[in-house]
C-alpha positions as a Python dict, from the first residue, in 0.01 Angstrom:
ca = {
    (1, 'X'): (0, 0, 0),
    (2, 'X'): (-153, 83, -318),
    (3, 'X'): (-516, 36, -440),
    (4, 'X'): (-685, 149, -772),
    (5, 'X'): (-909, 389, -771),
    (6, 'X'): (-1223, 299, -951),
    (7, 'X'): (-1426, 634, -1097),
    (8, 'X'): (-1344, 992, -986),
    (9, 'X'): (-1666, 1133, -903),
    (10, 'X'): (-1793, 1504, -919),
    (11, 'X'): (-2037, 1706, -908),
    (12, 'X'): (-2252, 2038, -868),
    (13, 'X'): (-2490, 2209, -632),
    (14, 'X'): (-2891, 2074, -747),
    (15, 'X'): (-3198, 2127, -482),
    (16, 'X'): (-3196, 1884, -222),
    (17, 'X'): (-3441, 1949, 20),
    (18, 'X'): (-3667, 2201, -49),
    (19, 'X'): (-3492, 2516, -118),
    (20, 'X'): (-3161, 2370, 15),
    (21, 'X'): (-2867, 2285, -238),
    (22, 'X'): (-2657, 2005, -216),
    (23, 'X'): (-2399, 1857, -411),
    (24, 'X'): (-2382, 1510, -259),
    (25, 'X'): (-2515, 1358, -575),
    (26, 'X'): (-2190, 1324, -786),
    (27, 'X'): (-2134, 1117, -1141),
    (28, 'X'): (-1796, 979, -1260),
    (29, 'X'): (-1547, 1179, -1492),
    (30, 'X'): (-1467, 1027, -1807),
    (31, 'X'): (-1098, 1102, -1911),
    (32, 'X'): (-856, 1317, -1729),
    (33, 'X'): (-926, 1536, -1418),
    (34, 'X'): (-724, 1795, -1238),
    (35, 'X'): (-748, 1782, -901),
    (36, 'X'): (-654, 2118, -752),
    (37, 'X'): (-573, 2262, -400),
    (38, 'X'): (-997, 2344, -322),
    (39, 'X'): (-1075, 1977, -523),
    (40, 'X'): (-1146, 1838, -854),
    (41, 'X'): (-1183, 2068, -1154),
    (42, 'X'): (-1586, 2052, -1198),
    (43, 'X'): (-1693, 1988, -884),
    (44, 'X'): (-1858, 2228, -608),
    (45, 'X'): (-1967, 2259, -314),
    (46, 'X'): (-2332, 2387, -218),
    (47, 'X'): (-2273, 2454, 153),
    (48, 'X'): (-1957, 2639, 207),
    (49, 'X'): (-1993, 2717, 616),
    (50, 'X'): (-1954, 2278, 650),
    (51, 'X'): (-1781, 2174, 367),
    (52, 'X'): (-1535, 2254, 116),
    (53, 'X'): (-1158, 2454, 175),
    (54, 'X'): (-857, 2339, 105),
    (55, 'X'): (-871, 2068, 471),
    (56, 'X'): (-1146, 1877, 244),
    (57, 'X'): (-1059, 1875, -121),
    (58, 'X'): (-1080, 1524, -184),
    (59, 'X'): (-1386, 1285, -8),
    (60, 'X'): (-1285, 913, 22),
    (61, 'X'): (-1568, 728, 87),
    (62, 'X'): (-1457, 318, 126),
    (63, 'X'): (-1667, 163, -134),
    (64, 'X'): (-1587, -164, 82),
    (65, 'X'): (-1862, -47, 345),
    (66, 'X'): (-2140, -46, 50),
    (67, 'X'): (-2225, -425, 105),
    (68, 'X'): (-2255, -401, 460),
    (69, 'X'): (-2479, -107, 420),
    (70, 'X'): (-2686, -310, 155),
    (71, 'X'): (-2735, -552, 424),
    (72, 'X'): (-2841, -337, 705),
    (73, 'X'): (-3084, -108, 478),
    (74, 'X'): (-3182, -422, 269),
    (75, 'X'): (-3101, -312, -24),
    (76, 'X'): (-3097, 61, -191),
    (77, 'X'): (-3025, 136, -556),
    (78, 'X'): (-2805, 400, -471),
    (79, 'X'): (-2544, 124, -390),
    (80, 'X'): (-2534, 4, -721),
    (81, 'X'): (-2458, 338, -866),
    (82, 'X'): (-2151, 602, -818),
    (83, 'X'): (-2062, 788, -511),
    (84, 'X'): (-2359, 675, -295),
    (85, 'X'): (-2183, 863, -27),
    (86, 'X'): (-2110, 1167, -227),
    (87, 'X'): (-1729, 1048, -276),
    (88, 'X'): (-1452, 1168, -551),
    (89, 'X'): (-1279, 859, -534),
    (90, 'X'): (-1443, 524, -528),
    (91, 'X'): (-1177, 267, -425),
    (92, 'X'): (-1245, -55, -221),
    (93, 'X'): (-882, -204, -9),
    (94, 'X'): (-858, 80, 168),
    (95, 'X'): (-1061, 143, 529),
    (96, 'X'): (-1116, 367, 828),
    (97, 'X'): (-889, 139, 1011),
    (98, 'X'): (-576, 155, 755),
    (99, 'X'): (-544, 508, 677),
    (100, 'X'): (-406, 734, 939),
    (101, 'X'): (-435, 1105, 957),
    (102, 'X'): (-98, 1266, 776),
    (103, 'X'): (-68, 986, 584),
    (104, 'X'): (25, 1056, 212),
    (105, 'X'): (-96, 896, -106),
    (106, 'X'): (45, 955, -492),
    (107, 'X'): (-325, 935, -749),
    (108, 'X'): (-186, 1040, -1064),
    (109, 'X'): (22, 1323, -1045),
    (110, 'X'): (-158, 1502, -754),
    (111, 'X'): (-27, 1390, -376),
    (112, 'X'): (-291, 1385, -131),
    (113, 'X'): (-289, 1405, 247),
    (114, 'X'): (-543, 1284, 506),
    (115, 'X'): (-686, 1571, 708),
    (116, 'X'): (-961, 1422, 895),
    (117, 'X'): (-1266, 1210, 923),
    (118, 'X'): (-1597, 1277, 753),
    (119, 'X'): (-1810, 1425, 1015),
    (120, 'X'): (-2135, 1276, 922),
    (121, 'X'): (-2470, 1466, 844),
    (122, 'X'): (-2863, 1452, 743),
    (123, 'X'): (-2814, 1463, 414),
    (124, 'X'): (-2715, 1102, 401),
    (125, 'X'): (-3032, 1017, 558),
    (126, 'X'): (-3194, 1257, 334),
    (127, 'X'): (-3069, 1079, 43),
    (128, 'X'): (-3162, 768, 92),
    (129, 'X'): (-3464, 821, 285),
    (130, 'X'): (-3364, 620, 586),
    (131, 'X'): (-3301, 749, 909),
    (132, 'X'): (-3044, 589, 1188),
    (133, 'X'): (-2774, 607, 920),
    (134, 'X'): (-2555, 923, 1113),
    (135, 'X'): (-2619, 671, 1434),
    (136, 'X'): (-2501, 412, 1306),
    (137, 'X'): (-2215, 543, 1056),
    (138, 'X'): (-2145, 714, 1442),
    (139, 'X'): (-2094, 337, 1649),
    (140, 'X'): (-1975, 149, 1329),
    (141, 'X'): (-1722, 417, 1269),
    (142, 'X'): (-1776, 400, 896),
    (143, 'X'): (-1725, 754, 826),
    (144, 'X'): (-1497, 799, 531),
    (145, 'X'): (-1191, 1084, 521),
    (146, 'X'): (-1133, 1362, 353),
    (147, 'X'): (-763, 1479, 166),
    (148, 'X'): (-618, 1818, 131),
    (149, 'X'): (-380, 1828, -214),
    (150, 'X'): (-26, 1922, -165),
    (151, 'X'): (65, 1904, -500),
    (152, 'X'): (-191, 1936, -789),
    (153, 'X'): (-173, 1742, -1070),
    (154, 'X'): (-398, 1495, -1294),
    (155, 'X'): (-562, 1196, -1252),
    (156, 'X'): (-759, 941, -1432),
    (157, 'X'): (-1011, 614, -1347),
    (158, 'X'): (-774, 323, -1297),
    (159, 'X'): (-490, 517, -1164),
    (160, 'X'): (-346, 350, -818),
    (161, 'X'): (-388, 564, -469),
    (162, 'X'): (-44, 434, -349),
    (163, 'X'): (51, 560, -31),
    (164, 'X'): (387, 701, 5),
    (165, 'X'): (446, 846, 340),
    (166, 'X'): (261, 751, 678),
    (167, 'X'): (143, 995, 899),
    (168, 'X'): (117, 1009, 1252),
    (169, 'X'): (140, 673, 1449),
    (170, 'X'): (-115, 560, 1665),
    (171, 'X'): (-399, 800, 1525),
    (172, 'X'): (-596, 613, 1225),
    (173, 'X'): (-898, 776, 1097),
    (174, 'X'): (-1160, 545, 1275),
    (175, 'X'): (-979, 569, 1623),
    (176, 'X'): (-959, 963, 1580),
    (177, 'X'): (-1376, 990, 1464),
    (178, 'X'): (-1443, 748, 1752),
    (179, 'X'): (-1289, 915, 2038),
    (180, 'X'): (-1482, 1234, 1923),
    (181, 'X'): (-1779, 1088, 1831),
    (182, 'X'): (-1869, 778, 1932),
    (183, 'X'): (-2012, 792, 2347),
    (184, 'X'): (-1903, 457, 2368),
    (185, 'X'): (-1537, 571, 2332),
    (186, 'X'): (-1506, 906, 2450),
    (187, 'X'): (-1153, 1045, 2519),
    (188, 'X'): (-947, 1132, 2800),
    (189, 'X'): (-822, 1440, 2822),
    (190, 'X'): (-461, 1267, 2769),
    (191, 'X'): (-591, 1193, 2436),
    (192, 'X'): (-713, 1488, 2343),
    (193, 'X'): (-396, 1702, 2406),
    (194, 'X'): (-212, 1383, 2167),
    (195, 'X'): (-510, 1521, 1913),
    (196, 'X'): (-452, 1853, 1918),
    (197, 'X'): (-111, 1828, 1865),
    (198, 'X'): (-146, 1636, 1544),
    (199, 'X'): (1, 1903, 1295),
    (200, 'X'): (-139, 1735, 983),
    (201, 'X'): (-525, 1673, 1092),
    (202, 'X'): (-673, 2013, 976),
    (203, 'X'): (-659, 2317, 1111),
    (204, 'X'): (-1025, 2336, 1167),
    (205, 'X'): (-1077, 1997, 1423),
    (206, 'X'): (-725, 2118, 1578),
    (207, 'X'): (-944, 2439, 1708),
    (208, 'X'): (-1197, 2253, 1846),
    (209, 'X'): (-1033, 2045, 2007),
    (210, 'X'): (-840, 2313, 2194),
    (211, 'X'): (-1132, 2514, 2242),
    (212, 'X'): (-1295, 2210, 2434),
    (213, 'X'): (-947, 2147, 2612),
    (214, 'X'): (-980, 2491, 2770),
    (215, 'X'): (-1331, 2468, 2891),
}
């Protein structure tokens, strides 16, 4: 499966919310970027305890959720600009749904790996001034991924995300964020010892997952 990937999107830490940074609000890269192990070359990230390392290089926001999101908030002019979701790669053909965790995809020269969902915050609400967005990102399972970069290399605006190499069966990303998050689909513990012993989702969720099979 191969898509192309439409803008890659960076950007810095600005205030957000008072004296908070954030660096949700990214713009496209014209030309060549490098995308290293901790992300693309000129972009940051303002909140280093929840985001960032080398388990969430690369955001992947689906750009095909933007229309149903235009419906539900009816209408928002961040949906007609870049990275609305505070994504490096804006791509539509590719979904929650399709993409399992481990699998591997060639943009450029760089080869990315899945390593988990987007757990979803209040800074989406935040910036677009709607709540119910986390609640419903939460039941809709519309939570985007994030990559990890096994082998650097560039990449530039038009360049195909081809995937190369599936990763483990069974476990897509929206099945893995809903059995964590979503109430409505809450896992056994069967399922949870299958998650923890997924050895490409990221170290991080592998930990908590343990941690909450040993309670």
């Amino acid at each position: 499966m191969s898509v192309r990937v439409e803008a890659l999107c960076v950007g810095l830490p600005k205030p957000f919310n008072g004296a908070e940074l954030s660096a949700i609000d990214k713009r496209p890269v014209e030309g060549k970027v490098m995308i290293r192990s901790f992300g693309l070359e000129g972009d940051m990230v303002a909140d280093t305890k929840n985001h960032g390392g080398v388990d969430m290089a690369v955001h992947h926001y689906p750009h095909d959720h933007y229309a149903g999101w235009g419906e539900w908030l009816g209408g928002h002019p961040l949906l007609s600009g870049p990275a609305a979701f505070g994504e490096n790669l804006m791509a539509s053909g590719l979904t929650e749904d399709q993409v399992r965790i481990g699998d591997r995809f060639r943009l450029g020269g760089a080869l990315l790996e899945v390593s988990q969902p987007r757990q979803p915050c209040w800074k989406i609400e935040h910036r677009f001034g709607h709540k119910g967005m986390v609640a419903r990102i939460v039941k809709q399972h519309v939570c985007g991924w994030y990559y990890r970069v096994v082998e650097e290399g560039e990449a530039l605006a038009g360049d195909p995300l081809e995937r190369i190499e599936a990763g483990h069966d069974g476990w897509n990303v929206s099945r893995l964020f809903a059995k964590l998050y979503d109430p409505g689909h809450k896992a056994t513990r069967e399922e949870l010892e299958d998650i923890a012993g997924l050895e490409r989702l990221s170290a991080e969720w592998r930990t908590r997952i343990r941690r909450k099979l040993g309670k």
